[in-house]
N, C-alpha and C positions, 0 to 999 in steps of 0.2 A: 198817494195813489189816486189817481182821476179815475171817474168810470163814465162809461158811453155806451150809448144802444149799439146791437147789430147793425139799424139800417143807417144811422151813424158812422161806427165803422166802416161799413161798405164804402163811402163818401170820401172817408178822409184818411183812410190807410197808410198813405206814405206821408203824414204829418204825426197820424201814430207810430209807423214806423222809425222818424225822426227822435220822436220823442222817449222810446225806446233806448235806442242808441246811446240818448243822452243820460240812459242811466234812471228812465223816471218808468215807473210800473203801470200802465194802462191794463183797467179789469173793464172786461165787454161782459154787460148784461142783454140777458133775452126777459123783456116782460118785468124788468126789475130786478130780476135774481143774477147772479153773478155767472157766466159761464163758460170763459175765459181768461185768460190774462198774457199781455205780452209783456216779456222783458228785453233786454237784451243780452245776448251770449257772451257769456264768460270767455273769456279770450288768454289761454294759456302763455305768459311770457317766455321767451327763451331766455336760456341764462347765457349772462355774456361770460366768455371765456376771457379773463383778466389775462392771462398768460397770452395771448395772443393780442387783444388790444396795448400790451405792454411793448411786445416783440411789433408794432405796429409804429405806435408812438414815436420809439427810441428810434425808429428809422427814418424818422420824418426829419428832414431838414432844421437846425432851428432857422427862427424867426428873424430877422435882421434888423429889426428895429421895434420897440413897447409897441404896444396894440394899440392904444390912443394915440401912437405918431400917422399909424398906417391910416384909422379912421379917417383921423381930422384929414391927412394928404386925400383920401378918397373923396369926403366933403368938400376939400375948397377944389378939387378937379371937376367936382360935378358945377359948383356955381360958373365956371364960363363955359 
């Protein structure tokens, strides 16, 4: 956990901001003493409904040929 002045913070907000985000804990002192902290917000997952990605899947088309035939055709289409 980093820590930074007030008039610091003031300055650099959206690189504390950033730094947040990424998960890392900024504490702002006033005069030395701690008197803040940012983190960032816990962000509730939804749960995937398996019965529906299943019912999703099974309707999809198969593939018509391995995945590395499709790549390498999309590779040697891009070199000319």
């Amino acid at each position: 956990m980093g820590s930074i002045s007030v008039a610091a913070a003031k300055a650099h907000l959206s690189e504390l901001i950033e730094q947040a985000a990424r998960g890392e804990t900024v504490c702002i002192t006033r005069r030395g003493k701690p008197v803040a902290q940012i983190t960032a917000v816990e962000m509730p997952r939804k749960r995937i409904d398996t019965a529906a990605l299943r019912a999703m899947t099974d309707a999809m088309p198969p593939q018509p040929e391995p995945a590395r035939d499709f790549i390498r055709g999309m590779r040697e289409a891009d070199r000319y």
